[in-house]
Structures are given as structure tokens and as C-alpha cells.
N, CA, C and O atoms as a Tripos MOL2 file, in Angstrom:
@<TRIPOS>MOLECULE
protein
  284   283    71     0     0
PROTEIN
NO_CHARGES

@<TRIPOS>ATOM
      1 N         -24.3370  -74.5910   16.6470 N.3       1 UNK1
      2 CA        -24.3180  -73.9700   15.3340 C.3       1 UNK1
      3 C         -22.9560  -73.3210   15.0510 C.2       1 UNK1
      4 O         -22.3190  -73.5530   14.0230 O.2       1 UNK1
      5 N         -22.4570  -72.3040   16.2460 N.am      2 UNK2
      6 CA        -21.0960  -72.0300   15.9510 C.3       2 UNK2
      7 C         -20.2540  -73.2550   15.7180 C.2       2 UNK2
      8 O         -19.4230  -72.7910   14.9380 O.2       2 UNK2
      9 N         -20.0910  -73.8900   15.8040 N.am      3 UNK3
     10 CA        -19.0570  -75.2180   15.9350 C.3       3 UNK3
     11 C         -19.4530  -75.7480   14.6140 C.2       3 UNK3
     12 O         -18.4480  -76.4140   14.3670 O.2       3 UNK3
     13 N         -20.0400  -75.8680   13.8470 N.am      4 UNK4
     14 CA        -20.6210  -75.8120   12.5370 C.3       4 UNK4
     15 C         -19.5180  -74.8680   11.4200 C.2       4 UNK4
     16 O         -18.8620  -75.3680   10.5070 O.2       4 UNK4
     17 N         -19.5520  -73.3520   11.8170 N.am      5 UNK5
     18 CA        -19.1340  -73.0140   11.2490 C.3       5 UNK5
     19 C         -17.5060  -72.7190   11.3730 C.2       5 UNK5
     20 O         -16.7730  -72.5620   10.3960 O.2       5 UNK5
     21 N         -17.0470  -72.6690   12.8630 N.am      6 UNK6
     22 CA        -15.8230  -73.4030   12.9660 C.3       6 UNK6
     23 C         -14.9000  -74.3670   12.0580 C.2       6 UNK6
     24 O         -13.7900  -74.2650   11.5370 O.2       6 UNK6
     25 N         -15.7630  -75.2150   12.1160 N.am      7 UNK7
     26 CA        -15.0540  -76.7080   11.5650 C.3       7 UNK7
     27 C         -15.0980  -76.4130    9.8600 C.2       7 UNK7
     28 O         -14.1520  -76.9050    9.2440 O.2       7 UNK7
     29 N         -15.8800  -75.8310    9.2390 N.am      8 UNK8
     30 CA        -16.3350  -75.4690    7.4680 C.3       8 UNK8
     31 C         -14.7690  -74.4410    7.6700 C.2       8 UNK8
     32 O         -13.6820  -74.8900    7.3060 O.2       8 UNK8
     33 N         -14.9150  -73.0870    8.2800 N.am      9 UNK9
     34 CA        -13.2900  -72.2740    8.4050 C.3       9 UNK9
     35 C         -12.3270  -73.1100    8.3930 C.2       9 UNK9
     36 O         -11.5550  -73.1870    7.4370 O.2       9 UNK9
     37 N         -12.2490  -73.7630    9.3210 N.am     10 UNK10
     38 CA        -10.7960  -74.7920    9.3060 C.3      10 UNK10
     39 C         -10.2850  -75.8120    8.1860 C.2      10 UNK10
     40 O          -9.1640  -76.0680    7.7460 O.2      10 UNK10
     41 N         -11.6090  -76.3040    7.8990 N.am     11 UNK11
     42 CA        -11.5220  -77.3270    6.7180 C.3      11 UNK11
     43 C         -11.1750  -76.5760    5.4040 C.2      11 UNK11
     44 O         -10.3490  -77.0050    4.5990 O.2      11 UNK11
     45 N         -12.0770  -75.0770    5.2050 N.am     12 UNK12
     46 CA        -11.7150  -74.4050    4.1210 C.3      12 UNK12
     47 C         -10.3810  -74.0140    4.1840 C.2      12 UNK12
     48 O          -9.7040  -74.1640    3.1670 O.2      12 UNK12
     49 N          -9.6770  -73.3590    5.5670 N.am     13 UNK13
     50 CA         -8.4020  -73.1170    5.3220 C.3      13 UNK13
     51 C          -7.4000  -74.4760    5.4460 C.2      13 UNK13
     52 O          -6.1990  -74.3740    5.6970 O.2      13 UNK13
     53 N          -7.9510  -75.4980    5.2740 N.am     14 UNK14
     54 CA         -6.6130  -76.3660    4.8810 C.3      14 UNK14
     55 C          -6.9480  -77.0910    3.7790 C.2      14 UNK14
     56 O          -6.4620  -78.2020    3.5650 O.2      14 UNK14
     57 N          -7.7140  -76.5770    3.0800 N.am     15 UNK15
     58 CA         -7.7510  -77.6890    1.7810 C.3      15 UNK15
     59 C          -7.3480  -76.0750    1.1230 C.2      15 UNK15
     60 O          -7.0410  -76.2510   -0.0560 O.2      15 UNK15
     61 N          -7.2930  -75.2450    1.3280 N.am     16 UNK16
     62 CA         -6.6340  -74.2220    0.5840 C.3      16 UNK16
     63 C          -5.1520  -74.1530    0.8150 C.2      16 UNK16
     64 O          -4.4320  -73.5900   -0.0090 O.2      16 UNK16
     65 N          -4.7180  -74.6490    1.7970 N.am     17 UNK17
     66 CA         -3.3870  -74.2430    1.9730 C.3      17 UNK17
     67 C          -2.5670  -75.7040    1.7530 C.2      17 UNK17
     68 O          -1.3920  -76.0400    1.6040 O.2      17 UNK17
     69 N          -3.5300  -76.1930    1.8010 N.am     18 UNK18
     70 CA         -2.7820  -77.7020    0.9990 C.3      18 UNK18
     71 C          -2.7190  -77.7550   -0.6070 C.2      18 UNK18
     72 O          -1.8080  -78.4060   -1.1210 O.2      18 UNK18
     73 N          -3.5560  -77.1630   -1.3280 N.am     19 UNK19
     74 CA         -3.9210  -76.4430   -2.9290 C.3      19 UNK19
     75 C          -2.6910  -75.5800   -3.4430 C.2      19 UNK19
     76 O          -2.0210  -75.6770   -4.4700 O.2      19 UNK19
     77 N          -2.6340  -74.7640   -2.4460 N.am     20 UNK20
     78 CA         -1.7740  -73.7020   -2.4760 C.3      20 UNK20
     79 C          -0.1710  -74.3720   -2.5140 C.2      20 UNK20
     80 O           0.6140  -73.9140   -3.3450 O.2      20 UNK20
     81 N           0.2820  -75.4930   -1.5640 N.am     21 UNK21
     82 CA          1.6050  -75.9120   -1.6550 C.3      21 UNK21
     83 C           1.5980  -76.7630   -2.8890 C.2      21 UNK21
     84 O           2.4550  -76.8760   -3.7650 O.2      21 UNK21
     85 N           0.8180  -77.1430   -2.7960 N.am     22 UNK22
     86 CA          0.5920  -78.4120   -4.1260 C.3      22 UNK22
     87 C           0.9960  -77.3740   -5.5780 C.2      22 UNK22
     88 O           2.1480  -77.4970   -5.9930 O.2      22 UNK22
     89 N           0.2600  -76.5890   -6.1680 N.am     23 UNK23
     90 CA          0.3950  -75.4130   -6.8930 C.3      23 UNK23
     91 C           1.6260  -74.5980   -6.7530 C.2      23 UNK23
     92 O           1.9650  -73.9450   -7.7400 O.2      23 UNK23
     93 N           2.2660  -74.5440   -5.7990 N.am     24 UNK24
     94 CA          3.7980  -73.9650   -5.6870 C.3      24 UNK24
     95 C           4.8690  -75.4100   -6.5630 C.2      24 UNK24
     96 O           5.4900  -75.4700   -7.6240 O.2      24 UNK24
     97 N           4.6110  -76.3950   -5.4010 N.am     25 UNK25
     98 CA          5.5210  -77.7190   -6.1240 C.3      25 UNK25
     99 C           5.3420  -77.6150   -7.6050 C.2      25 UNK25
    100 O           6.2960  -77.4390   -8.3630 O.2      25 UNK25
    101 N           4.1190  -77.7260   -7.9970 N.am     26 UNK26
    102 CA          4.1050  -77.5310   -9.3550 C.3      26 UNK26
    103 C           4.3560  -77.0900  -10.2930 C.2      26 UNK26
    104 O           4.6240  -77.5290  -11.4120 O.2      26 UNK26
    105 N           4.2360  -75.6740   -9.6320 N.am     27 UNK27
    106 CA          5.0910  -74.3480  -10.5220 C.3      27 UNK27
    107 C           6.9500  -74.8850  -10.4710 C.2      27 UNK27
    108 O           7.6630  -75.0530  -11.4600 O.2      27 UNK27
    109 N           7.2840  -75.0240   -9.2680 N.am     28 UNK28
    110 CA          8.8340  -75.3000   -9.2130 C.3      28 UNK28
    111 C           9.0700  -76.3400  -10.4290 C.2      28 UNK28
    112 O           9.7860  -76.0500  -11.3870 O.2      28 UNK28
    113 N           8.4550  -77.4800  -10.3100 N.am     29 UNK29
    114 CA          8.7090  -78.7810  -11.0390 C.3      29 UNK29
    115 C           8.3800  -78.3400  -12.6610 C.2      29 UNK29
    116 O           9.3350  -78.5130  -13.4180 O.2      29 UNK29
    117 N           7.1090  -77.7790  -13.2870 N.am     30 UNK30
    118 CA          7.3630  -77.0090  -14.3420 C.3      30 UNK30
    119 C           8.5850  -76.0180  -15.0740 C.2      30 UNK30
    120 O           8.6360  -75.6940  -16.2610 O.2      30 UNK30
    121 N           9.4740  -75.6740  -14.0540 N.am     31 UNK31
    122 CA         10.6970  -74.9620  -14.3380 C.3      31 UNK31
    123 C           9.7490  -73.5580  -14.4840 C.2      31 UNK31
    124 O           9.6590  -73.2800  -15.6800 O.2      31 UNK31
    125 N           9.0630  -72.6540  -13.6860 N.am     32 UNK32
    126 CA          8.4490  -71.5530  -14.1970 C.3      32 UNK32
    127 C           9.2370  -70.8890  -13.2940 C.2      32 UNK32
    128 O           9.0050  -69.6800  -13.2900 O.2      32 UNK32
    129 N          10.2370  -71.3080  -12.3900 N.am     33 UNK33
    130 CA         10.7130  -69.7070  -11.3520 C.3      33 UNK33
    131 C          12.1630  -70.1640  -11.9580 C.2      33 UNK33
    132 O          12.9550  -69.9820  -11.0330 O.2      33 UNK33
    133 N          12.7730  -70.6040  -12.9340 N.am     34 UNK34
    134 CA         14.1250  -70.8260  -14.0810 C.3      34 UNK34
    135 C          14.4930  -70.1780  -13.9080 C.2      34 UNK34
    136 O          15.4930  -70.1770  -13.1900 O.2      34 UNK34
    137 N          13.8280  -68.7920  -14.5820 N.am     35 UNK35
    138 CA         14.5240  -67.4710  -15.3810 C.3      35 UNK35
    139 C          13.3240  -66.4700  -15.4900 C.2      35 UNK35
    140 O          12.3760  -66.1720  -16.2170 O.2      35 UNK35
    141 N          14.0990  -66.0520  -14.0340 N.am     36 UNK36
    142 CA         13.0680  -64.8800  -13.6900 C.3      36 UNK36
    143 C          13.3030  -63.7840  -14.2420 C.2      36 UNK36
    144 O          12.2630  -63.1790  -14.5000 O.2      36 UNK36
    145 N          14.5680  -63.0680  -14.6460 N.am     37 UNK37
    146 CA         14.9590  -62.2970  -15.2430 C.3      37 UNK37
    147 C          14.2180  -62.1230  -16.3490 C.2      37 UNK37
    148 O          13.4580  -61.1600  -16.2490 O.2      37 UNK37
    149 N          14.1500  -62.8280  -17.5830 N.am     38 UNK38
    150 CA         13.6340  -63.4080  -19.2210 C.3      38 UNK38
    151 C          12.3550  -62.9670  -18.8500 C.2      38 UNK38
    152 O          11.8860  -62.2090  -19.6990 O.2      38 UNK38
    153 N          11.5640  -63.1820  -17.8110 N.am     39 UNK39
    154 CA          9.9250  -62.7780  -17.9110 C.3      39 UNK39
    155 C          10.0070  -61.3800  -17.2070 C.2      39 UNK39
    156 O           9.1010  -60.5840  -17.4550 O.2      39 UNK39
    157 N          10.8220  -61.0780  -16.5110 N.am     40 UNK40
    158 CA         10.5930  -59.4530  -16.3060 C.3      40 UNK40
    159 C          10.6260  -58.8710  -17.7670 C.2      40 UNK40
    160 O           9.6790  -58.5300  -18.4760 O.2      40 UNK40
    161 N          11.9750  -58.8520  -18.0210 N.am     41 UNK41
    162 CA         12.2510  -58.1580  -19.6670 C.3      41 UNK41
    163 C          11.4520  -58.4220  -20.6700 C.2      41 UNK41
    164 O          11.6770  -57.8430  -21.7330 O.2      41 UNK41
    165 N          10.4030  -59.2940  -20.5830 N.am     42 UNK42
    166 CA          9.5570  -59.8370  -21.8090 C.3      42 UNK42
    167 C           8.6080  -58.3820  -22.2610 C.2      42 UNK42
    168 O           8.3720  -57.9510  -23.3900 O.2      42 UNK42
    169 N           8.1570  -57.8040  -20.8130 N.am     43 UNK43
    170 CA          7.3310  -56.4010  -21.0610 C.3      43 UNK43
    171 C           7.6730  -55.4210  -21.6050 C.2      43 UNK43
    172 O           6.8330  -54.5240  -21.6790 O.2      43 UNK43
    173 N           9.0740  -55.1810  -22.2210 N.am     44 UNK44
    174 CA          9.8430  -53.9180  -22.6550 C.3      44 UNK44
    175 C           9.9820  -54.5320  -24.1630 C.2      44 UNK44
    176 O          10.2110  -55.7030  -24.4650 O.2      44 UNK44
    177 N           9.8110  -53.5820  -24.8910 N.am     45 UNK45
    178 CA         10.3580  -53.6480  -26.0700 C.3      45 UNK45
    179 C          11.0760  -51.9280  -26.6240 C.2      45 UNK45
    180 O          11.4580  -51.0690  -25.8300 O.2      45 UNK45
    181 N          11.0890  -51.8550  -27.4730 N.am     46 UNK46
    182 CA         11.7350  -50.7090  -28.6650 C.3      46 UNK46
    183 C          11.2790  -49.0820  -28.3510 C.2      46 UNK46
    184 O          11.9900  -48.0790  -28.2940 O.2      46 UNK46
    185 N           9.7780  -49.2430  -28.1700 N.am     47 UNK47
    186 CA          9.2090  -47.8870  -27.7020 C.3      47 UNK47
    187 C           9.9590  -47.8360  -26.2270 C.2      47 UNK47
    188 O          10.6670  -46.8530  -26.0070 O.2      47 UNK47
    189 N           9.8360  -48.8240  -25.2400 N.am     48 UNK48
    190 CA         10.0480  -48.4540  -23.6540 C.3      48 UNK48
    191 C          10.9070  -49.6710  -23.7500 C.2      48 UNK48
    192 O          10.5600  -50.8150  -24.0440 O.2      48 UNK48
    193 N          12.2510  -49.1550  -23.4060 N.am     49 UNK49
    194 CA         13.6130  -49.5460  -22.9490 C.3      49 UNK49
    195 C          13.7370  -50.0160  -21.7310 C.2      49 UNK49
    196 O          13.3220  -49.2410  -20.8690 O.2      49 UNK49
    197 N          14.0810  -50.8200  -21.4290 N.am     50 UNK50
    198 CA         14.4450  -51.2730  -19.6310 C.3      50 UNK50
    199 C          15.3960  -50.0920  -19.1240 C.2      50 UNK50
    200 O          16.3780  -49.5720  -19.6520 O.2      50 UNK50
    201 N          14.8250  -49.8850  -18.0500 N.am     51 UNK51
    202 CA         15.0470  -48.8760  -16.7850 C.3      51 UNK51
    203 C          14.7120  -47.1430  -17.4080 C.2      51 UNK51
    204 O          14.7590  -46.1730  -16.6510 O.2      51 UNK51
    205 N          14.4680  -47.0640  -18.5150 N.am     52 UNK52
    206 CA         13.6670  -45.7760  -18.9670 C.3      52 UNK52
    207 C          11.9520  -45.6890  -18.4160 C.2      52 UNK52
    208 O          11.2050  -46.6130  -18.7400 O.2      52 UNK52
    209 N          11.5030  -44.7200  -17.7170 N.am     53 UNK53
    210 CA         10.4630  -44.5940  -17.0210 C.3      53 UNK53
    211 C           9.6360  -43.8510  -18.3470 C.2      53 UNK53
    212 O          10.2340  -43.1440  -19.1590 O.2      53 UNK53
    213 N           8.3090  -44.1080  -18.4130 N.am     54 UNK54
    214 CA          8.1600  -43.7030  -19.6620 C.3      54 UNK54
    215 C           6.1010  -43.9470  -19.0510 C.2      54 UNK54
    216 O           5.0720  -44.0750  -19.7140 O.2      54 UNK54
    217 N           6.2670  -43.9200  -18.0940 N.am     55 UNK55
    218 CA          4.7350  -44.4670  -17.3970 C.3      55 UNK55
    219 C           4.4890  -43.3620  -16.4030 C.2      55 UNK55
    220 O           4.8250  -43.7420  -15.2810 O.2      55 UNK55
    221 N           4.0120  -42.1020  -16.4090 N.am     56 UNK56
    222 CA          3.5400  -41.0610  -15.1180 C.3      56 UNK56
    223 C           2.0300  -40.9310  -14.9200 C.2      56 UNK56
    224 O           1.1260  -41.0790  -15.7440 O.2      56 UNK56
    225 N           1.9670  -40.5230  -13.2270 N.am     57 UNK57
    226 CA          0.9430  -40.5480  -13.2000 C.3      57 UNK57
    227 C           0.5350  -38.4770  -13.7820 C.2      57 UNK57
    228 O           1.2270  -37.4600  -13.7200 O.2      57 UNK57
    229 N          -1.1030  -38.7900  -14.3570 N.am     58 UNK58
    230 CA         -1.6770  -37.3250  -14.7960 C.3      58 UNK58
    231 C          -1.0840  -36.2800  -14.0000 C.2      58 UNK58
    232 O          -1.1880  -36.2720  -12.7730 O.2      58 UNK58
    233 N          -0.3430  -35.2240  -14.7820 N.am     59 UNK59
    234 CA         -0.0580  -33.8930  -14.3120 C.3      59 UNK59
    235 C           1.7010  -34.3600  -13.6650 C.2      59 UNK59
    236 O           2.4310  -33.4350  -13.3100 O.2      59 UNK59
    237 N           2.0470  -35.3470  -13.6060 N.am     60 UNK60
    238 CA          3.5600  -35.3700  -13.0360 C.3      60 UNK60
    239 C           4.4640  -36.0040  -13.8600 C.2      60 UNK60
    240 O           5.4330  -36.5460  -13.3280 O.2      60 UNK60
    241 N           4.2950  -36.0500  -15.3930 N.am     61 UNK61
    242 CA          5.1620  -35.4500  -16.1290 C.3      61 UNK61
    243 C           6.4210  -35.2420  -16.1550 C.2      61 UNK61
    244 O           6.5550  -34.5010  -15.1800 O.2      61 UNK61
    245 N           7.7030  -35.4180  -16.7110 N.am     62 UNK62
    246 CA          8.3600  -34.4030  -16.4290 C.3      62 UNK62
    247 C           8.1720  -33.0500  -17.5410 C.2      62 UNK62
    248 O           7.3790  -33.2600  -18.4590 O.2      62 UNK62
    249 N           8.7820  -31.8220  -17.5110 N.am     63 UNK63
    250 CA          8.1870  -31.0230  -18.4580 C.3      63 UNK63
    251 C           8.6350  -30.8520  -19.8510 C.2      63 UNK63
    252 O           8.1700  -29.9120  -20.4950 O.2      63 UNK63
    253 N           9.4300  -31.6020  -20.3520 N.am     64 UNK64
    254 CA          9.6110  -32.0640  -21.4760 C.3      64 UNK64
    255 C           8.5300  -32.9350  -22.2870 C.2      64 UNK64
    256 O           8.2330  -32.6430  -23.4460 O.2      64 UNK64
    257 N           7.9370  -34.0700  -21.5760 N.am     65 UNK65
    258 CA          7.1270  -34.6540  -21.7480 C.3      65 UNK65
    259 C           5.5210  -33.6270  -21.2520 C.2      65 UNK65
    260 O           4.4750  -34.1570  -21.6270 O.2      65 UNK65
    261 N           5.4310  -32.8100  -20.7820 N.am     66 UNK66
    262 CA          4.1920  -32.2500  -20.6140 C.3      66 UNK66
    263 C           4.2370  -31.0620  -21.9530 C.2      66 UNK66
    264 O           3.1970  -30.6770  -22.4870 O.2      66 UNK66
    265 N           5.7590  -30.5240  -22.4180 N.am     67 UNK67
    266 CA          5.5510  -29.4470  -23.7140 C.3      67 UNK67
    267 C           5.3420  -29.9660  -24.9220 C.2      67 UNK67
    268 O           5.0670  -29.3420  -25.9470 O.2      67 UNK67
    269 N           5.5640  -31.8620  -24.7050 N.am     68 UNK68
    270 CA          4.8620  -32.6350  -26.1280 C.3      68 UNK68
    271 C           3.8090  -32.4870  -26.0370 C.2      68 UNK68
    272 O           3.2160  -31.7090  -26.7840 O.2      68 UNK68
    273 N           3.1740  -33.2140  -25.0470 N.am     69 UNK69
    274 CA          1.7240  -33.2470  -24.8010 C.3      69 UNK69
    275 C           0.6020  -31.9260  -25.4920 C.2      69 UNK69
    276 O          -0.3610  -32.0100  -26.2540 O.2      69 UNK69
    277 N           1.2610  -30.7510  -24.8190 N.am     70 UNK70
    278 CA          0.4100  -29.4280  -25.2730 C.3      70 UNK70
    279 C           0.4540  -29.1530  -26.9980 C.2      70 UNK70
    280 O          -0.3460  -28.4740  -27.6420 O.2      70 UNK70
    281 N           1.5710  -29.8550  -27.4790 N.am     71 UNK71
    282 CA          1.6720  -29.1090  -28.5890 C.3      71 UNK71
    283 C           0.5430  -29.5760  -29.6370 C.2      71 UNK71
    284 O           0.4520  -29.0220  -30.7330 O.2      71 UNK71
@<TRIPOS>BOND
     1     1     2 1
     2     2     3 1
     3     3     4 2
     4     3     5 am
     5     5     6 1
     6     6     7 1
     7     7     8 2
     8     7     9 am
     9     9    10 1
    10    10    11 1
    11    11    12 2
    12    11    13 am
    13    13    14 1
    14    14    15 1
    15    15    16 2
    16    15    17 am
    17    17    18 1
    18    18    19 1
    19    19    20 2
    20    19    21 am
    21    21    22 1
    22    22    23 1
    23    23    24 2
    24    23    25 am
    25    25    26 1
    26    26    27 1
    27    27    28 2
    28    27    29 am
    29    29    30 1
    30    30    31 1
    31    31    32 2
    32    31    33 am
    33    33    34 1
    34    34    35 1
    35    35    36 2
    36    35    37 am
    37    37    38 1
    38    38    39 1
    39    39    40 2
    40    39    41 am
    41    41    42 1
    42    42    43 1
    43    43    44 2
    44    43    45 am
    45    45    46 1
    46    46    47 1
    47    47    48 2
    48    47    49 am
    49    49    50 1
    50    50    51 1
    51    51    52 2
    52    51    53 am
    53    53    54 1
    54    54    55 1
    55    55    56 2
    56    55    57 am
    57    57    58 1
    58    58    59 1
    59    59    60 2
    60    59    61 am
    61    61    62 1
    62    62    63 1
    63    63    64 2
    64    63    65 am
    65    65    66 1
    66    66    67 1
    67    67    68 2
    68    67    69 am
    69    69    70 1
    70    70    71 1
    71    71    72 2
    72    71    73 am
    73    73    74 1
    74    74    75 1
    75    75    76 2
    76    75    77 am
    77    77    78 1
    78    78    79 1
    79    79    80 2
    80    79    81 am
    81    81    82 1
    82    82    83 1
    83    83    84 2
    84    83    85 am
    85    85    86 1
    86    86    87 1
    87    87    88 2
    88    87    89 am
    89    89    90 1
    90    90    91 1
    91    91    92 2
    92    91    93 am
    93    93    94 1
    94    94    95 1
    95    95    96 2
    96    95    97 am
    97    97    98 1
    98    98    99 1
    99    99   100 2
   100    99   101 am
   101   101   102 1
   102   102   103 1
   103   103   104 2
   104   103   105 am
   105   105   106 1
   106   106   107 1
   107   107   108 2
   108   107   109 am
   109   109   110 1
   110   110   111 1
   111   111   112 2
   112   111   113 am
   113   113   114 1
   114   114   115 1
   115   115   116 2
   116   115   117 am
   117   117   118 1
   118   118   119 1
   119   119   120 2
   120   119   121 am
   121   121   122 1
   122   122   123 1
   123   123   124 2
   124   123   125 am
   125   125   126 1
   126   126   127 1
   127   127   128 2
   128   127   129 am
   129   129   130 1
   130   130   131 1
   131   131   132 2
   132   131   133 am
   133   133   134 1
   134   134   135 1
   135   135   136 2
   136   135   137 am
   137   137   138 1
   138   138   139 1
   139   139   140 2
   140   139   141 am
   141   141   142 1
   142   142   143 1
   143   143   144 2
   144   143   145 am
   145   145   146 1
   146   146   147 1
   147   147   148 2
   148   147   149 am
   149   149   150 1
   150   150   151 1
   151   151   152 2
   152   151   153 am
   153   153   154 1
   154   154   155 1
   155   155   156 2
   156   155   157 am
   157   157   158 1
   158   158   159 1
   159   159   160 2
   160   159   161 am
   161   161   162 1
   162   162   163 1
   163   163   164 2
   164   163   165 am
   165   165   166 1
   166   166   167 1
   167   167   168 2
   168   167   169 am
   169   169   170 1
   170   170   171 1
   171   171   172 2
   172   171   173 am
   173   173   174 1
   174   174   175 1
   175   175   176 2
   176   175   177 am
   177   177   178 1
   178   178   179 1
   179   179   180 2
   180   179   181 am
   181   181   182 1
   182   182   183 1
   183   183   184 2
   184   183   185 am
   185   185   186 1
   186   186   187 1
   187   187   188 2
   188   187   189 am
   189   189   190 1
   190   190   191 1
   191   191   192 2
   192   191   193 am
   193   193   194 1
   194   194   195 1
   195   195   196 2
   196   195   197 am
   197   197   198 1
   198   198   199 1
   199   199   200 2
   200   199   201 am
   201   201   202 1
   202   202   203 1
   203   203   204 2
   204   203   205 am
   205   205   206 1
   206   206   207 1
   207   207   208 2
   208   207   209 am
   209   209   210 1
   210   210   211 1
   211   211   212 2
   212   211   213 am
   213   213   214 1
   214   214   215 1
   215   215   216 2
   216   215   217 am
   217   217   218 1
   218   218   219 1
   219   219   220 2
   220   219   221 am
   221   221   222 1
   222   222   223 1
   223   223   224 2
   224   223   225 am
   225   225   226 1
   226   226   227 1
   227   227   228 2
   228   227   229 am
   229   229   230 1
   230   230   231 1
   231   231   232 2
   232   231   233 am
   233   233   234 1
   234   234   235 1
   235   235   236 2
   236   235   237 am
   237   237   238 1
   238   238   239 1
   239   239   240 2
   240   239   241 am
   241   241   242 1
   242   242   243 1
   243   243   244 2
   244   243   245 am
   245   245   246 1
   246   246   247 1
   247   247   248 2
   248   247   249 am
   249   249   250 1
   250   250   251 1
   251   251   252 2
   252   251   253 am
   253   253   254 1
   254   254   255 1
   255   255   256 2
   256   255   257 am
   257   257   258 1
   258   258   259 1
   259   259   260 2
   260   259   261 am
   261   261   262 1
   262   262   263 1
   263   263   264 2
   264   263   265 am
   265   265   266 1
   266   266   267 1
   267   267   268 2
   268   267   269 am
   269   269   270 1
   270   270   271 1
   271   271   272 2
   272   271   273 am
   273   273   274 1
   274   274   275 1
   275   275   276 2
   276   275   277 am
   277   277   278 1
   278   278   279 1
   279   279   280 2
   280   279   281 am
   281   281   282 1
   282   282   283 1
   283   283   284 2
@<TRIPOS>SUBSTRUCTURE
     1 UNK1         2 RESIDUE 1 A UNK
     2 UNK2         6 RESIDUE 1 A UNK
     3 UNK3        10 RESIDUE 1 A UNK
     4 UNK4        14 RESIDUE 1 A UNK
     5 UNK5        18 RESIDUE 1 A UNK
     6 UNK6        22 RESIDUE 1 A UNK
     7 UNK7        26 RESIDUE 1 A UNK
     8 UNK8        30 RESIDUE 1 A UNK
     9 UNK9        34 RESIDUE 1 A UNK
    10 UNK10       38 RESIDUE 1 A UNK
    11 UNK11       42 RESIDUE 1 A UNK
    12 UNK12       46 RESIDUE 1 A UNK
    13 UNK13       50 RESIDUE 1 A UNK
    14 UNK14       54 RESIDUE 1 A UNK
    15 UNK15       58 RESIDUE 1 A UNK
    16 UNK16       62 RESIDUE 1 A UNK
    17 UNK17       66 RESIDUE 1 A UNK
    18 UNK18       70 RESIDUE 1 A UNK
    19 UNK19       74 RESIDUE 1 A UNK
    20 UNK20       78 RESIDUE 1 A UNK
    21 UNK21       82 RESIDUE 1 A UNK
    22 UNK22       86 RESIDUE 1 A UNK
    23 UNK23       90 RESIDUE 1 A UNK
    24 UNK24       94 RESIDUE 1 A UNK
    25 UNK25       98 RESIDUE 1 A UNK
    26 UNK26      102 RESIDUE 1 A UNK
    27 UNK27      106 RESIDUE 1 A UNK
    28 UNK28      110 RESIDUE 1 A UNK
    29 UNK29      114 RESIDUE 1 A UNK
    30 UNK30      118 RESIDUE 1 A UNK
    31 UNK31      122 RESIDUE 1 A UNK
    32 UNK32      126 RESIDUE 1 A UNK
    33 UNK33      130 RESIDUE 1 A UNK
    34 UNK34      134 RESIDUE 1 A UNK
    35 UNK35      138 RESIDUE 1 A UNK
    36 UNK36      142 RESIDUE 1 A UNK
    37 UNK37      146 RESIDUE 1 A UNK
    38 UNK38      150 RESIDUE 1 A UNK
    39 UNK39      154 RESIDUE 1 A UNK
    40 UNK40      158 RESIDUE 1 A UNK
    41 UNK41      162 RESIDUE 1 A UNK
    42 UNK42      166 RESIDUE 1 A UNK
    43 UNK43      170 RESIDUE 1 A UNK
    44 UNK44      174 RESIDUE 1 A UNK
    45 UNK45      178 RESIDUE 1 A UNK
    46 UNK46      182 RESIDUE 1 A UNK
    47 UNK47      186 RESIDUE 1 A UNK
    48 UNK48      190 RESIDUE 1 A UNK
    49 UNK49      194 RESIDUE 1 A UNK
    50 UNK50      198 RESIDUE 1 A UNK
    51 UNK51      202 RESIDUE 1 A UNK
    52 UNK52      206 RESIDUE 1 A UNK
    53 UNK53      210 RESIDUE 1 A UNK
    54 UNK54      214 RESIDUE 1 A UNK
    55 UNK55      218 RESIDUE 1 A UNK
    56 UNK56      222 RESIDUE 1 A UNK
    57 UNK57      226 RESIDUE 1 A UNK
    58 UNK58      230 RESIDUE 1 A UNK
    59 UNK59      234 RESIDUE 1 A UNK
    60 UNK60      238 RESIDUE 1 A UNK
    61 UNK61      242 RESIDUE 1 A UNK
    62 UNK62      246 RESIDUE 1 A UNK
    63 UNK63      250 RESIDUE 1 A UNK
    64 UNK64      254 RESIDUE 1 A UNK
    65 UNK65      258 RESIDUE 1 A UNK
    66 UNK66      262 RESIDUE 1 A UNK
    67 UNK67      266 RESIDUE 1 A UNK
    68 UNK68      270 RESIDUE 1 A UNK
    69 UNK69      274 RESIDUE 1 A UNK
    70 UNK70      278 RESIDUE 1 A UNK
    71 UNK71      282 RESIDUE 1 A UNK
């Protein structure tokens, strides 16, 4: 019975890791790792500027941004 489930592990990890390279080639051959730069910067716009931090976690603030908050 162990040897059962042996052989299902092994088989699952190589039809996954054969999926997995297959899905990399693909991505390469699509041109999706081009211009890696262009998809970082895609998330910033006008309100939040690239390299302006503008994301804290509750209570750490700096206190400029915590004397907006109160007002």
C-alpha cells in the first residue's frame, strides 16, 4: 500500500515540475520577463509617486501623517 502512494508522490511531483518548466518557456517565449521595469511602475500613479512611501502599517505613521488623520 505504501508503494502505492510512493509512486502517485513521484508521479505528482514530476508532471508538476515538468508543467512548471513548460509554463516558464512559455512565459519567456511570450516576451513577459521584456520589461520588468514597465510592470513594476504600472502600480504608481499621481496620488503615490515611485519611491514615496505612502503605505504604513496602523499606529506607525509618521506624525505628520498621524496630525492629518486626527483632524
Amino acid at each position: 500500500m505504501m508503494f502505492y502512494v510512493f509512486i502517485f508522490i513521484w508521479a505528482f511531483a514530476l508532471i508538476a515540475g515538468v508543467t512548471m518548466v513548460w509554463l516558464l518557456a512559455w512565459a519567456i517565449k511570450q516576451g513577459e520577463f521584456k520589461n520588468l521595469r514597465q510592470g513594476a511602475r504600472s502600480i504608481f500613479d499621481d496620488e503615490e509617486p515611485v519611491g514615496m512611501v505612502t503605505d504604513y502599517f496602523p499606529g506607525e505613521a509618521p506624525l505628520m501623517k498621524q496630525l492629518e488623520v486626527q483632524r
